[in-house]
C-alpha positions in Angstrom: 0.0 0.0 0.0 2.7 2.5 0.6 4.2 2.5 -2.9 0.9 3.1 -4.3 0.5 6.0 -2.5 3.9 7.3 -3.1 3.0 6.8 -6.9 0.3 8.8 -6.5 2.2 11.8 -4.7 4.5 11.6 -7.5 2.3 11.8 -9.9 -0.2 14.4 -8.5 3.1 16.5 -7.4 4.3 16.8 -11.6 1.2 17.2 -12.3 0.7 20.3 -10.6 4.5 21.5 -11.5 2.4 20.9 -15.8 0.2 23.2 -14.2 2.5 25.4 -13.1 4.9 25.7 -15.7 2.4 25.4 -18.5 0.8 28.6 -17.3 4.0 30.0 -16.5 5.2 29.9 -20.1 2.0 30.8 -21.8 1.4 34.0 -19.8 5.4 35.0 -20.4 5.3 34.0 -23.8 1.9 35.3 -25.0 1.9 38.2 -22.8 5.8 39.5 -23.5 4.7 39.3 -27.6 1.6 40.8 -26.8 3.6 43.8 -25.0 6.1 44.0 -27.4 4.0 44.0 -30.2 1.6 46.5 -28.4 3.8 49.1 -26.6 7.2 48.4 -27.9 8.2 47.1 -24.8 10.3 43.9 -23.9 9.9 42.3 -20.2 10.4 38.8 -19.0 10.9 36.1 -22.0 10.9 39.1 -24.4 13.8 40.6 -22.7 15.6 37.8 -22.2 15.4 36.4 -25.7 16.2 40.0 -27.5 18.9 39.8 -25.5 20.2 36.6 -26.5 19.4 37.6 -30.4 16.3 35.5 -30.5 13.9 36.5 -33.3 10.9 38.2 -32.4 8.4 35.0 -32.6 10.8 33.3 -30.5 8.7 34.5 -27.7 5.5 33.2 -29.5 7.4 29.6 -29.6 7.7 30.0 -25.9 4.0 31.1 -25.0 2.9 27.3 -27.6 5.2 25.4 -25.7 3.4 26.6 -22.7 -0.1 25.8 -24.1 1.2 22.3 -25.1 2.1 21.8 -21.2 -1.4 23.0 -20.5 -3.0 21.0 -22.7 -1.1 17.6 -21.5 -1.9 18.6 -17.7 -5.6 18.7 -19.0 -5.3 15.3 -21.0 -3.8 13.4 -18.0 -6.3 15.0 -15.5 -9.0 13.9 -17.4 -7.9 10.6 -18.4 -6.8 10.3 -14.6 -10.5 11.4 -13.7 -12.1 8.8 -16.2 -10.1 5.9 -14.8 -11.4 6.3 -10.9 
């Protein structure tokens, strides 16, 4: 019985950190080429990748590899939720 329920803290534990970073990366991603687009004005991921000599849709790959985390924390949730 213990192992199962240290699977399931593992797995409940990196599904949250999908969560987290998925959200992470498509409000920095999205949100700095939103800003930059808007205002002319780099922060977070923006800034960081102009200063690295990034293209400009670099920041738009970064803001879809976000949405690809969300969408893979909502697959295995729901396929998780199905299963009980």
């Amino acid at each position: 019985m213990p192992k199962q329920q240290l699977k399931k803290s593992d797995t409940s534990s990196g599904q949250g950190l999908l969560w987290l970073f998925g959200a992470i990366l498509t409000v920095q991603g999205f949100g700095s080429a939103i800003t930059e687009a808007a205002w002319n004005t780099s922060f977070g991921v923006a800034g960081l990748l102009q200063a690295a000599h990034v293209p400009e849709w670099g920041t738009l790959l970064v803001g879809c590899a976000g949405a690809a985390l969300l969408a893979t924390a909502a697959r295995r949730h729901f396929t998780e939720r199905q299963a009980h």
